[in-house]
C-alpha positions in Angstrom: 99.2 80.1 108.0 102.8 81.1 108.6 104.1 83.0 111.7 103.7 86.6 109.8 100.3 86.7 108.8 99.0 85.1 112.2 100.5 88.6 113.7 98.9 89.9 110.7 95.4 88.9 111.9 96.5 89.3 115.4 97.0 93.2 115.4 94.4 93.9 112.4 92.1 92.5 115.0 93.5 94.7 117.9 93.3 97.9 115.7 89.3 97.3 115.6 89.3 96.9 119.5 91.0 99.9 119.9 88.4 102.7 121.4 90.5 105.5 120.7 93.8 106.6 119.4 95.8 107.2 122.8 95.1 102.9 122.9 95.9 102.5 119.4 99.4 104.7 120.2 100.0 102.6 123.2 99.1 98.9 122.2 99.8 98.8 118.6 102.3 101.0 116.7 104.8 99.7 119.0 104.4 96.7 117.8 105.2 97.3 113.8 108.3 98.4 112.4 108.3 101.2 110.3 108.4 100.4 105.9 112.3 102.0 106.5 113.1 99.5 109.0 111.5 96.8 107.0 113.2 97.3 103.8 116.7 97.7 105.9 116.6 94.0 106.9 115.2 92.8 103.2 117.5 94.7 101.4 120.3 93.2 103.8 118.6 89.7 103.2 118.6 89.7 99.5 122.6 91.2 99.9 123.3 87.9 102.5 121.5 85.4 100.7 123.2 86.0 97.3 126.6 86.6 98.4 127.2 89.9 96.6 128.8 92.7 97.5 127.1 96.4 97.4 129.4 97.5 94.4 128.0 94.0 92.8 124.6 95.4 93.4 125.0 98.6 91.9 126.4 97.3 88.6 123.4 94.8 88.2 120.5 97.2 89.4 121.8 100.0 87.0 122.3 102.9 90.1 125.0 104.2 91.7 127.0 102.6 95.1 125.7 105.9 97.3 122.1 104.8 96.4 122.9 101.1 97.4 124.6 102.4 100.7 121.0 104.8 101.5 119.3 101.6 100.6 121.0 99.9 103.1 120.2 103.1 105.3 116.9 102.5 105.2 116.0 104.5 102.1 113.3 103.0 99.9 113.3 103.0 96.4 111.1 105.5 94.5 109.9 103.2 91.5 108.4 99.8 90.8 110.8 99.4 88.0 114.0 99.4 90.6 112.1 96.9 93.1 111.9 94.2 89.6 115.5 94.6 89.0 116.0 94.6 92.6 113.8 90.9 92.8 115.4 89.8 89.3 119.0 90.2 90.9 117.4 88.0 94.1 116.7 85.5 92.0 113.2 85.5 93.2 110.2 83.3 91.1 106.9 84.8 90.2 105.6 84.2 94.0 108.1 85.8 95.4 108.5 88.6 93.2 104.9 89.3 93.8 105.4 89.3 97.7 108.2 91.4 97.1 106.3 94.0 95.2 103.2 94.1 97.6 105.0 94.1 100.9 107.9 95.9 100.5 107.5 98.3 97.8 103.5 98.6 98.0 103.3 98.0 94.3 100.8 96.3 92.5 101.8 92.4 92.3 102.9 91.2 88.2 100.5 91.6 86.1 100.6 89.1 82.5 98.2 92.0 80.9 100.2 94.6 81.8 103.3 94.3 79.1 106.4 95.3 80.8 105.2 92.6 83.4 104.1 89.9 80.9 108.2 90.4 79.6 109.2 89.9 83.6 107.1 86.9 84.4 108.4 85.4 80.8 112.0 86.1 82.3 111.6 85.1 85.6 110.4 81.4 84.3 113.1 81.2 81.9 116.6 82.7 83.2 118.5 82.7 86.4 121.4 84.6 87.7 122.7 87.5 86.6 121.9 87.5 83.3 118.1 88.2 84.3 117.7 92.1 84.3 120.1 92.8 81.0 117.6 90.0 79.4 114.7 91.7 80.7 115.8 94.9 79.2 116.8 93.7 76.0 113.7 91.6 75.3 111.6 94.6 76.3 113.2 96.7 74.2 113.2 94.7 71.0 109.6 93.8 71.5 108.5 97.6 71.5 110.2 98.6 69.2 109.3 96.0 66.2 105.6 96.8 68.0 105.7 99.8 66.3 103.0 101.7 65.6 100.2 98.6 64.8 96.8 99.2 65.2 95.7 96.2 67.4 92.9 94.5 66.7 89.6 93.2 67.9 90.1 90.4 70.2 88.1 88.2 73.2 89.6 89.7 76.3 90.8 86.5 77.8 90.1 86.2 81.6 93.7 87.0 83.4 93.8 83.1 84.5 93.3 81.6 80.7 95.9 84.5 79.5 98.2 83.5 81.7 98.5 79.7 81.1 98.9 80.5 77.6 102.3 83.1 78.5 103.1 80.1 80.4 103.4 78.0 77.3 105.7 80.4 75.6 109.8 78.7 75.3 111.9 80.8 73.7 111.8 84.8 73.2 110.3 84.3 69.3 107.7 82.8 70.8 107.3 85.8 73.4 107.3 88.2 70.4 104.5 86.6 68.6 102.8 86.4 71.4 102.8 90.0 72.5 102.0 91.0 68.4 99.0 88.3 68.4 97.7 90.0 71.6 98.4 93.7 71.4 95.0 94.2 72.2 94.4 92.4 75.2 97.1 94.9 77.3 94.4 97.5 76.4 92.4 95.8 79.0 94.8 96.4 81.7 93.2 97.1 85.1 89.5 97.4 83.4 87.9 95.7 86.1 89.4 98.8 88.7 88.5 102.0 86.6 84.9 100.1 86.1 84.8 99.6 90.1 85.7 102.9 91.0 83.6 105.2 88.1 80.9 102.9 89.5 81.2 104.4 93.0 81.9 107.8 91.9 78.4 107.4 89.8 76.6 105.8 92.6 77.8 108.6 95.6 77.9 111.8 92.8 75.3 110.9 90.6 76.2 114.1 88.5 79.5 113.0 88.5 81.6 115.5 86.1 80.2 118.6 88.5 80.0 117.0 91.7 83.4 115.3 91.7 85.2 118.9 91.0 83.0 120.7 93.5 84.0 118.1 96.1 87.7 118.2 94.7 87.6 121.9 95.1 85.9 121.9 98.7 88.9 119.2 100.0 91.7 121.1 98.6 92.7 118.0 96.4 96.0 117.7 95.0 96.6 118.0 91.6 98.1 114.4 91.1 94.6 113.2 92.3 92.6 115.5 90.4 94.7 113.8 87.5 94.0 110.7 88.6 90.7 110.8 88.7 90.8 112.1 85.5 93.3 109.7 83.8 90.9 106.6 85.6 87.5 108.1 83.8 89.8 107.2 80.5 90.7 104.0 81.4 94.6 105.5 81.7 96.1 105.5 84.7 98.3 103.0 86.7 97.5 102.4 89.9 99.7 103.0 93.2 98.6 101.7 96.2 99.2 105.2 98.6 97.0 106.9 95.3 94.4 104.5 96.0 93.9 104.8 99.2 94.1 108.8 99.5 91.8 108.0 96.8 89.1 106.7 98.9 89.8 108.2 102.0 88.9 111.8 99.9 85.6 109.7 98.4 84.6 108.9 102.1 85.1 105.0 100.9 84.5 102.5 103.9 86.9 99.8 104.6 85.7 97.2 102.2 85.3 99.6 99.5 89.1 100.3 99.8 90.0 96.7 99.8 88.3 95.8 96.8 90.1 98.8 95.0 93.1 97.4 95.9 92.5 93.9 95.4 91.3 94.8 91.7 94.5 97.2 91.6 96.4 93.3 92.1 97.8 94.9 95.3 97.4 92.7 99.4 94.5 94.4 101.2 95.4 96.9 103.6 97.9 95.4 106.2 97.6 95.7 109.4 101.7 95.4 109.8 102.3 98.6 107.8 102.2 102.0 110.0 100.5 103.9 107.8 98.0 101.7 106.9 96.9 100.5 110.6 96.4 104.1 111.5 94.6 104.0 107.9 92.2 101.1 109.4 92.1 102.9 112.6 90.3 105.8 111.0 88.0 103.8 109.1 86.8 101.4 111.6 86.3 104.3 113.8 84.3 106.2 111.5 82.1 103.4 110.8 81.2 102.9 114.5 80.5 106.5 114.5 78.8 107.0 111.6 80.8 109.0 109.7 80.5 107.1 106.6 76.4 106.6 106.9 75.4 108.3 103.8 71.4 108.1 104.8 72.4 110.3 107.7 71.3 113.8 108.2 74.4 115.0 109.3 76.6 113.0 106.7 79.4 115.3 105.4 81.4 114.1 102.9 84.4 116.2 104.2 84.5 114.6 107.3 86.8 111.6 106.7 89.3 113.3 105.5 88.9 116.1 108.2 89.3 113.1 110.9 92.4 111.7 108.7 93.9 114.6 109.0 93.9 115.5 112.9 95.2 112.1 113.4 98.1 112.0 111.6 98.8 115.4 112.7 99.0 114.2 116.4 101.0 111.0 115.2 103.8 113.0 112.9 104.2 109.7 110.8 106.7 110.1 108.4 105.1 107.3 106.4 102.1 109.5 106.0 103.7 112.8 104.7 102.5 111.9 101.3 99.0 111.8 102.7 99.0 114.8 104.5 100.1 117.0 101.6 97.2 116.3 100.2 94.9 117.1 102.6 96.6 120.6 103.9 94.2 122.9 102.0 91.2 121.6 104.2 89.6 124.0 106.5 88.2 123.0 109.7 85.2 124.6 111.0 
């Protein structure tokens, strides 16, 4: 186990000592660096380690030289699509592509099932250099558009292990064509396994889900990105994002594990203790376990109260990383 994810264990295991949040304030968020900070030194890594120059950059990533300079600044990129081109100009392989993704941009790691990723993984095993993102683009682009309209067809849904040795048989960009026509059908099967986990706790905590799930949504003061993602996941539709998923079950009074395994199935790291956001995140949750917050069988459960507790606490910390959260929690009314 490497230096990082011994600290990693290290403060996830403080955070659960903590008995309140004045120790949690004191002993560990001055210990993290904020996701600004960490992307500063990556960004200035990636920059060192290739030998380019920021106007370099710009040209390869497709974006102008004052969004390489805020980059620099500290300003993350809003997309998943700008950290691949960023991690196709590093030159990174599928490992480290996937770190790259999950740590630093808190996007889901590549996913073969998913086709704009199944083009990326094919290009990140076959080119180098420069050439990587203008080959990404083009292959993606011929490949959708001779898709055309095709009904796919029946087909086994491969596990994501067997489909991937066979995309790691595929040599030349032919090949990669056929391939993707041969298995239209199996991208139809992207993240199954998360919208069956998560309609399966929606069922199980609102058995009448349809009513229960607005009234509740109503009650909280959801946003209406979540409302549609709740929606969009009931029709197998929507992509995940990792801050999504975790308001996500924050607002379904989800425990610890719960979250996790959304995640996990989601192809994103558990929640890390080294992020700000998402120690205070395991903070809350450990906290409202000990105290019962999240006991169900109790008689004074109350499904509001997670995100009632979320809310105060990030309202005394004033975390920018959490802005997102709070927004959608502002309608809530305290009693």
């Amino acid at each position: 186990m490497d230096r990082k994810n011994v600290e990693t264990v290290y403060i996830k295991d403080e955070i659960s000592r903590c008995e309140d949040l004045d120790e949690l304030k004191s002993r560990i968020l001055p210990l993290l660096n904020s996701q600004r900070e960490q992307w500063k030194e990556k960004i200035a890594e990636i920059k060192e380690n290739n030998g380019y120059t920021k106007t370099k950059m710009a040209e390869l990533c497709g974006v102008s030289r004052v969004t390489i300079d805020k980059w620099f600044k500290g300003s993350v990129p809003k997309n998943r699509e700008t950290f691949l081109n960023i991690g196709m100009m590093a030159n990174f392989d599928v490992e480290q592509m996937n770190i790259f993704l999950q740590r630093y941009g808190r996007y889901p790691a590549l996913y073969s099932k998913n086709l704009d990723d199944c083009i990326c993984i094919y290009v990140l095993q076959h080119f180098s250099g420069e050439e990587r993102i203008s080959k990404y683009q083009y292959i993606k682009d011929k490949i959708k558009e001779n898709l055309g309209e095709n009904d796919s067809v029946e087909m086994e849904n491969l596990t994501t292990e067997k489909f991937d040795r066979q995309l790691s048989g595929v040599q030349s960009e032919d090949e990669l064509e056929n391939f993707i026509i041969e298995n239209t059908a199996m991208f139809s099967y992207s993240y199954h396994k998360f919208y069956a986990y998560v309609k399966m706790c929606i069922n199980a905590n609102y058995p009448k889900s349809a009513g229960s799930v607005y009234e509740m949504a109503e009650g909280q003061g959801w946003s209406s990105s979540l409302r549609q993602a709740v929606s969009a996941i009931r029709q197998n539709k929507w992509t995940p994002t990792r801050n999504k998923i975790i308001s996500l079950g924050l607002h379904m009074s989800m425990d610890h594990d719960q979250i996790d395994e959304m995640l996990r199935l989601a192809y994103m790291e558990p929640l890390c203790a080294r992020n700000i956001f998402e120690s205070v995140i395991m903070f809350i949750l450990d906290d409202a376990s000990l105290n019962n917050m999240l006991d169900e069988d109790s008689e004074d459960y109350d499904q509001d109260e997670l995100c009632k507790y979320a809310k105060l606490v990030f309202d005394e910390l004033k975390l920018p990383e959490a802005e997102f959260f709070i927004s959608e929690l502002m309608e809530i009314e305290d009693e």
